[in-house]
BAZAPA-57415 format. One line per 8 residues: number of its first residue (from 1); their letters; for each residue x, y, z of C-alpha. Coordinates in nm, 4 decimals, m for minus. Example, Ala and Ser with C-alpha at 12.3 -4.5 7.8 and 13.67 -1.06 7.14 Angstrom:
1) AS) 1.2300/m0.4500/0.7800; 1.3670/m0.1060/0.7140
This chain:
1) XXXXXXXX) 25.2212/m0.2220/20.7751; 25.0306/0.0893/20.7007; 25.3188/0.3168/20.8567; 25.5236/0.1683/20.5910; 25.3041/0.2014/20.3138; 25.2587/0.6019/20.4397; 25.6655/0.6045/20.4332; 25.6475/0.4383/20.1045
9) XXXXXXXX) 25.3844/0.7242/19.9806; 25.5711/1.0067/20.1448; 25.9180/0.9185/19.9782; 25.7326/0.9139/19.6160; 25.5744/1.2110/19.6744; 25.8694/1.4109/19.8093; 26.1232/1.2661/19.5075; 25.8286/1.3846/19.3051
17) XXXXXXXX) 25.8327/1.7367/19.4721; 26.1766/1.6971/19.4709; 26.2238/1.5683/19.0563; 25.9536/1.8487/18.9298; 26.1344/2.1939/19.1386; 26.4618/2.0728/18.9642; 26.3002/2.0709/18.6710; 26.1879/2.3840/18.6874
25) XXXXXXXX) 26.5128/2.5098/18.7959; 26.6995/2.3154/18.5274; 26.4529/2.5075/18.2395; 26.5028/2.8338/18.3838; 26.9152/2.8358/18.4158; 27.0159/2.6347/18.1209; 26.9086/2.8280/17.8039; 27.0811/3.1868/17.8074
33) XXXXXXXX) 26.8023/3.3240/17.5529; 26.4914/3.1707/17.7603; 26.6273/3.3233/18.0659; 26.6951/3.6546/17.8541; 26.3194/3.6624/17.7329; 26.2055/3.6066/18.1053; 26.3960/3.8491/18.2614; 26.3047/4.1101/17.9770
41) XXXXXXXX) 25.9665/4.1489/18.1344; 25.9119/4.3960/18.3725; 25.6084/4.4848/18.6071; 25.4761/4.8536/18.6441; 25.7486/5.0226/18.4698; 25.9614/4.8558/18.7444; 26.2777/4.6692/18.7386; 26.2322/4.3110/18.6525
49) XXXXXXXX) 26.0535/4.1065/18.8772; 25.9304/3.6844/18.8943; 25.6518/3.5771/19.1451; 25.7087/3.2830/19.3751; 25.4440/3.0242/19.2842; 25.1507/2.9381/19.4608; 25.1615/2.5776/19.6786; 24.9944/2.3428/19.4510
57) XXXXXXXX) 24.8178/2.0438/19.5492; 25.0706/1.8114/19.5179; 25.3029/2.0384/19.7339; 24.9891/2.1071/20.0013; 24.9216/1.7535/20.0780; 25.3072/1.7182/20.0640; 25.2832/1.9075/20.4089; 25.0587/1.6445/20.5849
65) XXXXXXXX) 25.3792/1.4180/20.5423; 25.6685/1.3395/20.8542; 25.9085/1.6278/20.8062; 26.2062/1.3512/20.7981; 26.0522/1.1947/20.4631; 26.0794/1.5067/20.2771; 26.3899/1.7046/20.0838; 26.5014/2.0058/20.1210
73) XXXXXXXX) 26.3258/2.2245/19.8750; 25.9976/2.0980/19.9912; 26.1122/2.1959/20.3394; 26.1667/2.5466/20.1984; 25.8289/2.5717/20.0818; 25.6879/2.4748/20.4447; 25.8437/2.7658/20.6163; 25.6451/2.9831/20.8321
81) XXXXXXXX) 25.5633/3.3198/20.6990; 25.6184/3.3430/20.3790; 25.4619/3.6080/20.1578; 25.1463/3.5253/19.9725; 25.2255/3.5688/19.5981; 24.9299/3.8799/19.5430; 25.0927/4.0607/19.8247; 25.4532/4.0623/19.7826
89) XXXXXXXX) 25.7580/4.0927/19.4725; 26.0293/3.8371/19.5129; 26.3253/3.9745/19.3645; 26.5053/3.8403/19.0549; 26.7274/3.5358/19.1785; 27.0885/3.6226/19.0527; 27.3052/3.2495/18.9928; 27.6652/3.2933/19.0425
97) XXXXXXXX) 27.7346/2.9925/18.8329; 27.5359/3.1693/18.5130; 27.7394/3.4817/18.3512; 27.4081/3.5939/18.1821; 27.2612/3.7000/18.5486; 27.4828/3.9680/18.5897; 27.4610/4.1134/18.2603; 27.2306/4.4457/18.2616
105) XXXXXXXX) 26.8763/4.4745/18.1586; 26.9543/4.6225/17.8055; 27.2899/4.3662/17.7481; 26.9498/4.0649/17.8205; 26.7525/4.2258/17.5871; 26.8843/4.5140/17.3186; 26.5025/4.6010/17.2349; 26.5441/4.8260/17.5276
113) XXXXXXXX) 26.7743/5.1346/17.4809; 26.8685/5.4420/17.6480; 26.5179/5.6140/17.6062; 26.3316/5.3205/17.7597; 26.5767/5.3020/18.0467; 26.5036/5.6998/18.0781; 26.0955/5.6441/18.0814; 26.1375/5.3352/18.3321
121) XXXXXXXX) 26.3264/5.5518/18.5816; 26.0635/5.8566/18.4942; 25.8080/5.6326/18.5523; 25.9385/5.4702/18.8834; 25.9993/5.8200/19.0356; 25.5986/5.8620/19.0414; 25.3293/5.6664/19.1693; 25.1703/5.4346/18.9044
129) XXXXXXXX) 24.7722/5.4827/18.8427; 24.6679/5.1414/18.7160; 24.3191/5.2691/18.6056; 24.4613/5.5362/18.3300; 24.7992/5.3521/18.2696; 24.9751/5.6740/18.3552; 25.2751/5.7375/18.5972; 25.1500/6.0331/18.8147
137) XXXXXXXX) 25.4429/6.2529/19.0062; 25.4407/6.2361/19.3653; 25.4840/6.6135/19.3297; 25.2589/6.6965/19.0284; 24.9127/6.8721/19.1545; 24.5901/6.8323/18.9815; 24.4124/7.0713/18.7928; 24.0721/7.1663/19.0241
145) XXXXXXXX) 23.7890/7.0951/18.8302; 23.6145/7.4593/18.9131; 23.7272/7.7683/19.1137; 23.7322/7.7763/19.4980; 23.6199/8.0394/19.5367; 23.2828/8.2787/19.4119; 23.3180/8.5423/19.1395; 23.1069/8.7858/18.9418
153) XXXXXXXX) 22.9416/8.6841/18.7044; 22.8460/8.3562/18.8796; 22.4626/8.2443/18.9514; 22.4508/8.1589/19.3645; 22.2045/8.0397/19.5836; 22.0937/8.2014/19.8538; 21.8983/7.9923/20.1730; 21.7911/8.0868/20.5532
161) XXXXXXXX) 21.7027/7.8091/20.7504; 21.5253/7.8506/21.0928; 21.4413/7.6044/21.3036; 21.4663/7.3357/21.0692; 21.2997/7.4971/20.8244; 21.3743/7.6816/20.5081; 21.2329/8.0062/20.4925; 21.4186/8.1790/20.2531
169) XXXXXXXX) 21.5682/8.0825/19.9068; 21.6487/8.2789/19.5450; 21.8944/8.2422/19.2749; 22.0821/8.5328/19.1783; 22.3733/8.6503/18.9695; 22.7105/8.8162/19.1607; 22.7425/9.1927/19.0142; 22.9326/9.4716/19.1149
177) XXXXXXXX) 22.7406/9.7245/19.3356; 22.4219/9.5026/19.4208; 22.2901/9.3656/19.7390; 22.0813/9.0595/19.7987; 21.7828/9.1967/19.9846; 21.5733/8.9667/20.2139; 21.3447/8.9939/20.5349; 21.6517/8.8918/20.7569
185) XXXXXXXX) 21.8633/9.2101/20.6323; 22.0499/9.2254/20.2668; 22.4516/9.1661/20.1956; 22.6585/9.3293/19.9765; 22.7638/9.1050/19.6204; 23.0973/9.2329/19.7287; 23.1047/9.0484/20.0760; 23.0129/8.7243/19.8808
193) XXXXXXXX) 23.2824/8.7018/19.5892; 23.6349/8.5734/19.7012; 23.4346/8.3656/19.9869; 23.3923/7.9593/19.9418; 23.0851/7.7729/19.8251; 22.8859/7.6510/20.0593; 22.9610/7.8490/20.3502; 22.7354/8.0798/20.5905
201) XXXXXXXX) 22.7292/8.4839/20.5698; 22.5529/8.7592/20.7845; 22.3553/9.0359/20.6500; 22.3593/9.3369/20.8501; 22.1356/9.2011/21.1004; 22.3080/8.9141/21.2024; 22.1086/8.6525/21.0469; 22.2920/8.3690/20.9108
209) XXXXXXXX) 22.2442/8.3119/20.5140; 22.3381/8.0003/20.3582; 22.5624/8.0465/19.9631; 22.6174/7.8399/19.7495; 22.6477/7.6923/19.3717; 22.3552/7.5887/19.1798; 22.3262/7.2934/19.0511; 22.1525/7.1980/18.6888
217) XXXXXXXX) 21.8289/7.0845/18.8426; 21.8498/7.3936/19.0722; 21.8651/7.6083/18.7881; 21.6116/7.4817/18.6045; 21.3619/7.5163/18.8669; 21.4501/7.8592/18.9432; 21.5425/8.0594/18.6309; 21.2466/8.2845/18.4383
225) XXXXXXXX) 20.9998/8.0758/18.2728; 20.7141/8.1507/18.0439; 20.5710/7.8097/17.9824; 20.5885/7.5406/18.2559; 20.9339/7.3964/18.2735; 20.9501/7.0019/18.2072; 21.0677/6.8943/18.5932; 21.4020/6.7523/18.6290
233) XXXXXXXX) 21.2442/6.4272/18.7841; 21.0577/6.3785/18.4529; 21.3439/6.5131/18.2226; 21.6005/6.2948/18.3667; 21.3559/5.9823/18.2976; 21.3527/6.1224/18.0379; 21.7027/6.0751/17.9047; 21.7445/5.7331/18.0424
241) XXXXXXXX) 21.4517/5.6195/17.8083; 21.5855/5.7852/17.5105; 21.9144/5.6805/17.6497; 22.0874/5.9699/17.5028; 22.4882/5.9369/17.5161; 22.7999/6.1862/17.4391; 22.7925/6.2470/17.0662; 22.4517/6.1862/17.0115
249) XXXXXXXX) 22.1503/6.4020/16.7681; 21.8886/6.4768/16.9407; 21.5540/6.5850/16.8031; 21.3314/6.8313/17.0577; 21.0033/7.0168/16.9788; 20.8684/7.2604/17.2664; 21.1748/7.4580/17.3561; 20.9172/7.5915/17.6160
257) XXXXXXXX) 21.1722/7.7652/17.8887; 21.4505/7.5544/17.7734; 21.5199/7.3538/18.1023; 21.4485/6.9736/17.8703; 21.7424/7.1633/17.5921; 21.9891/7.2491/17.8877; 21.9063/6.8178/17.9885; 21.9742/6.7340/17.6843
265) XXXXXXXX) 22.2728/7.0253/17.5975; 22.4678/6.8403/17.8791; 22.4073/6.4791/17.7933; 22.4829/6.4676/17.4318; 22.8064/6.6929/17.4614; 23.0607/6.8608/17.3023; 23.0744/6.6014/16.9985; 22.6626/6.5553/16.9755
273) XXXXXXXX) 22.3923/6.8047/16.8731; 22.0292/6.9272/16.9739; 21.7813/7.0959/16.7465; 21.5248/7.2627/16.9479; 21.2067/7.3668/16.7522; 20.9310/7.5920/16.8975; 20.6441/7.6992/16.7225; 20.5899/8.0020/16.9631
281) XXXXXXXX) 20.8428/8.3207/16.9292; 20.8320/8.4073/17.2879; 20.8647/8.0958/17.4270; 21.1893/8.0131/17.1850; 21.3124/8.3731/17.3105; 21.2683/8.3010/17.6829; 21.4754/7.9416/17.5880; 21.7302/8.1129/17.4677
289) XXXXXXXX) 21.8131/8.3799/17.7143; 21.7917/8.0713/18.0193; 22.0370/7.8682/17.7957; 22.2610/8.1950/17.7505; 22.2558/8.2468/18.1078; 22.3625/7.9675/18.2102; 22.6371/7.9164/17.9817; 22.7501/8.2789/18.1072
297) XXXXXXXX) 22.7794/8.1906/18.4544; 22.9379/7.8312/18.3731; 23.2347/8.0009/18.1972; 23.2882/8.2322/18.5181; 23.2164/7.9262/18.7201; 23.4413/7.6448/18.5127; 23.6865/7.8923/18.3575; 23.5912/7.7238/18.0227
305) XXXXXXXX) 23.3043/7.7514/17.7484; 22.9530/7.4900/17.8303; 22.9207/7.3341/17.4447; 22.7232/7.5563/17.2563; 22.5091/7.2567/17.1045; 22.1580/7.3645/17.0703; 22.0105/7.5076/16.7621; 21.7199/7.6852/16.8411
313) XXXXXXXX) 21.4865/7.7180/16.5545; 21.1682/7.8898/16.5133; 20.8931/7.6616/16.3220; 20.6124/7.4109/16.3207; 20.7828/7.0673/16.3276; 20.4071/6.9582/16.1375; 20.5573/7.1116/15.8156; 20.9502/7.1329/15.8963
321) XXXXXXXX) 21.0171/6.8567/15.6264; 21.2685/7.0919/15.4615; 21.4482/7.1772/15.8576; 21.5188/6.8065/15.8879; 21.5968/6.7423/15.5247; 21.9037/6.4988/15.5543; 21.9366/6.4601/15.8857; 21.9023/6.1305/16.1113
329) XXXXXXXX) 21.8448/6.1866/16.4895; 21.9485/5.9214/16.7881; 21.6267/6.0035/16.9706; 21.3467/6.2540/16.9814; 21.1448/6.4610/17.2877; 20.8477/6.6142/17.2154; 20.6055/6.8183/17.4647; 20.3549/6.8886/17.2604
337) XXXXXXXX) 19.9588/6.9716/17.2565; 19.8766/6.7281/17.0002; 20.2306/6.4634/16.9026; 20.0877/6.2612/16.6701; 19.9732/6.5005/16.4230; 20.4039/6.5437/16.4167; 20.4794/6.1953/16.4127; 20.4343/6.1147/16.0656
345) XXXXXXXX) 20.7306/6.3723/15.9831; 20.9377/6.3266/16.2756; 20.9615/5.8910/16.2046; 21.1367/5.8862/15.8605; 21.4328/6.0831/16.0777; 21.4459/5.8560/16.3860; 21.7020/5.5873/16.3726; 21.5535/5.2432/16.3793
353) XXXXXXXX) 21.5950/5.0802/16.6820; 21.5560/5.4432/16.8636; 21.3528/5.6289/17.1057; 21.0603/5.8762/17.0391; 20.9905/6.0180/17.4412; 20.6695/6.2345/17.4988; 20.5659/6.4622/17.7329; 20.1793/6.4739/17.7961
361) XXXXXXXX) 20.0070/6.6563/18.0740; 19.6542/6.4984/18.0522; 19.5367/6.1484/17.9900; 19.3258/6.2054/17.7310; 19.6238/6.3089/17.5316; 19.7790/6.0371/17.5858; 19.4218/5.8480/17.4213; 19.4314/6.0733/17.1466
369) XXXXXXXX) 19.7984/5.9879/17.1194; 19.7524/5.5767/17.0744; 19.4689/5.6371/16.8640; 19.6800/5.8588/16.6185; 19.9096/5.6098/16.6190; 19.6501/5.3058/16.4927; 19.4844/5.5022/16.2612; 19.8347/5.6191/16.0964
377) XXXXXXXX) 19.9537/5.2518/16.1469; 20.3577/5.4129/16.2310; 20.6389/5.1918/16.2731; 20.5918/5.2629/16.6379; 20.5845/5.0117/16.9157; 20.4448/5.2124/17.2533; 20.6520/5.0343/17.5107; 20.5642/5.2532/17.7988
385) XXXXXXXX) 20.2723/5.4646/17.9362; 20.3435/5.5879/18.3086; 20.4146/5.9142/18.5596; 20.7119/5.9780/18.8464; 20.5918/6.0668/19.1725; 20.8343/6.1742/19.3984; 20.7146/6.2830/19.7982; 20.9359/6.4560/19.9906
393) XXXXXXXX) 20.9307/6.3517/20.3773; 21.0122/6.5043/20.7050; 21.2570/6.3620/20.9623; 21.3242/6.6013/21.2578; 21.4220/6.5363/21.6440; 21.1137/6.5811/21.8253; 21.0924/6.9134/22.0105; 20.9098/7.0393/22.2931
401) XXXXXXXX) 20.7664/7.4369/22.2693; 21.0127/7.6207/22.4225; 21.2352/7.4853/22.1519; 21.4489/7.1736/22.3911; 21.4602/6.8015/22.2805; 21.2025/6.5528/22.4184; 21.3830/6.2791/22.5342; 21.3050/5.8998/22.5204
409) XXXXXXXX) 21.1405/5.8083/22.8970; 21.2200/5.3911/22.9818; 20.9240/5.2635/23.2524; 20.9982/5.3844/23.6475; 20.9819/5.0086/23.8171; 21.0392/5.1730/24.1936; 20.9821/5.4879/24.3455; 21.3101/5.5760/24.4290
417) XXXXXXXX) 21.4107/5.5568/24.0803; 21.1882/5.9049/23.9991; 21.4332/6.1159/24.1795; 21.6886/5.9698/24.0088; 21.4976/6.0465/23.6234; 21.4812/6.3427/23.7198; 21.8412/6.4531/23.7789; 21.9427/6.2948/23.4697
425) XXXXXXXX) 21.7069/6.4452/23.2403; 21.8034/6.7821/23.4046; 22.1689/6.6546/23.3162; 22.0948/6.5565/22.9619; 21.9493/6.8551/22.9060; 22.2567/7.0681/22.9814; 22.4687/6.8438/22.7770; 22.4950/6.7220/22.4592
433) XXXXXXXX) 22.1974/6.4464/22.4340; 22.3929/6.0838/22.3886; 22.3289/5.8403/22.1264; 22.0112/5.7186/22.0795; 21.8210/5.8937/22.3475; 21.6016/6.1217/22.1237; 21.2905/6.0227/21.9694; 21.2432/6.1542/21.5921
441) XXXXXXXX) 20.9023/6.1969/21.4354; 20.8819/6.1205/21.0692; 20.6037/6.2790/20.8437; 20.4934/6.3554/20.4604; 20.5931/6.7085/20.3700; 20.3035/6.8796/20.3582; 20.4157/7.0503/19.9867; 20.4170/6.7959/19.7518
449) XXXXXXXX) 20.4745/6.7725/19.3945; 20.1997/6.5874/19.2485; 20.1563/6.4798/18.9146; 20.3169/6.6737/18.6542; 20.2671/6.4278/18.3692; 20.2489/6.1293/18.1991; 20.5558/6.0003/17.9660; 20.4548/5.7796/17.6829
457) XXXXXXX) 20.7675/5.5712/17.5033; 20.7913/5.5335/17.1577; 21.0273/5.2628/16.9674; 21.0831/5.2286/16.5834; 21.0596/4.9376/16.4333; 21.1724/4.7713/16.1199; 20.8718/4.5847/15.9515
């Protein structure tokens, strides 16, 4: 009785199967302009594709039945390997009993014309990057984002390393008929340009001098400074609390030695804008010249121009009302002696909603700072008082003094197993060491950068 009643079942789910896939079939072959508007869409630029369904439910549990109980197209759907519908194009199912299958793609749909058969076969000749929407040419090769090799003009980095150690590092600019001079022996600028970043070269003594590009951060902490620099590990907190974007206006008092205006120069870009104000002459000179620089060498090292964004102006932001006279900024930095006596101009120019970052070297500015702020009662909510320490750490192999590796020792159970040590530590140390079988020692480095300062975060607020 309950085989029958599973018979019973497995028939009326089958003729089920069996009614609904000649449905489907019956929709898609009897109207000309249905089939017309389906085969009219295309996939990737390619010719015009359909997707074999997924099983559904009805069809899964359909394959639990007796294979005799069910019809043929369900037995179609139950043979073994057939491709999973993310992984693989069925092509488009030509009917010889229905004319309109044979006609061409542009007969099925006229909206597509000679020029749009043209771009399709353009496009299918290349390989098709989803993430721009652009056919790229197999052949086509892109543009390299700087030059391969070094040039005049360019600012390099120069480091010895002995012993794990560096011992030797300046930033200098490729010239003509100069010579990088060290302890180690000096190498012509010559010898240098046409060679790769990053690679190794010998002065005339043999030692082994490592070149290559600076980076932002390296630049900052090595170009000429007259005031101290704002860090890059507090300047790039910096930005993500003022959350400066492409296009933005960004408000900065204390050029200093322009490293925070070079920050910002990059961040805002080619469509935004940063006025830098500096109360001192010499310091807004020595911000200038570093900015200059660097844009020099970027247009030997890029081939194109770094946005010349930054408006260096010399004045006291306390009574530069008439400087920021119609003018609404995205954010403001300010490394100054005493912010708040600035704050009271700066605020009717800062967005609401936006960011007013300070750089303070002492706590008791930062007292003198909240207390301006009561006693001025500023639409300014202090979100954020705190400082970024950063330690550096040593990781090395452990060595012993004449310079070999100390290798891990495992516990001698029997005497007969020193002999045996012995011989293949002697080995070991003739080879390469294997995997795993020397101990590291792990320390503080014993330069660290301490604190620098303290940033305070300022928001504007709409009473």
């Amino acid at each position: 009785m309950l085989m029958d009643l599973t018979s019973t079942k497995g028939d009326k789910i089958a003729n089920f199967v069996s009614i609904s896939l000649g449905c489907v079939k019956y929709c898609n072959d009897s109207d000309n302009s249905k089939t017309s508007l389906l085969n009219s869409k295309t996939i990737d630029g390619q010719s015009p594709l359909s997707r074999r369904r997924s099983l559904s439910p009805l069809e899964r549990l359909s394959s639990l039945l007796p294979q005799e109980s069910l019809s043929s197209e369900v037995m179609q759907l139950r043979e073994p390997n057939q491709p999973h519908e993310e992984d693989t194009l069925m092509p488009e199912q030509q009917s010889s009993s229905d004319p309109s299958s044979t006609l061409s793609r542009q007969q099925q749909n006229p909206a597509l014309d000679t020029k749009d058969e043209a771009s399709l076969a353009e496009n299918n000749s290349g390989t098709w990057n989803g993430e721009a929407g652009q056919p790229l040419k197999c052949n086509e090769t892109q543009p390299m984002s700087q030059k391969s090799t070094l040039g005049f003009g360019e600012l390099i980095v120069a480091e010895y390393h002995r012993k794990g150690s560096l011992e030797f590092r300046k930033m200098f600019q490729l010239k003509p008929g100069t010579r990088l001079l060290s302890s180690w022996g000096f190498i012509l600028h010559e010898d240098i340009t046409g060679q790769p970043a990053g690679h190794f070269q010998n002065t005339n003594r043999g030692a082994s001098i490592f070149i290559r590009r600076p980076s932002l951060e390296d630049y900052v902490l090595y170009m000429k400074r007259g005031p101290v620099i704002t860090y890059p590990k507090d300047a790039s907190t910096m930005l993500m609390m003022m959350d400066v974007t492409e296009g933005d206006h960004v408000l900065e008092s204390g050029s200093g030695s322009g490293g925070m205006s070079l920050f910002l120069s990059r961040a805002v870009g080619s469509q935004g804008s940063v006025l830098s104000i500096d109360i001192r002459e010499d310091h807004l000179r020595r911000a200038v010249l570093n900015y200059q620089r660097w844009r020099t060498s970027w247009r030997a090292r890029k081939g194109e121009e770094w946005p010349d964004n930054v408006d260096f102006q010399h004045a006291d932001l306390y009574t530069a009302s008439s400087l920021l006279a119609g003018r609404a900024f995205n954010s403001v930095s300010l490394d100054l002696i005493n912010p708040q006596l600035v704050l009271t101009t700066v605020v009717p120019h800062l967005n609401s909603g936006a960011v007013c970052a300070i750089y303070l070297a002492n706590i008791t500015q930062v007292i003198d700072l909240l207390e301006g702020l009561r006693c001025a009662a500023l639409p300014l909510l202090c979100e954020r008082i705190f400082e970024v320490p950063i330690r550096d750490w040593l990781v090395a192999p452990a060595l012993l003094k004449d310079g070999r590796y100390c290798f891990k020792k495992s516990p001698i159970i029997a005497e007969n197993q020193k002999e045996e040590e012995k011989t293949a530590h002697e080995t070991e140390q003739e080879e390469h060491p294997a995997f795993g079988s020397i101990p590291y020692i792990a320390r503080p480095h014993p330069h660290q950068l301490s604190h620098s300062a303290f940033l305070v975060k300022l928001r504007k607020f709409v009473r």
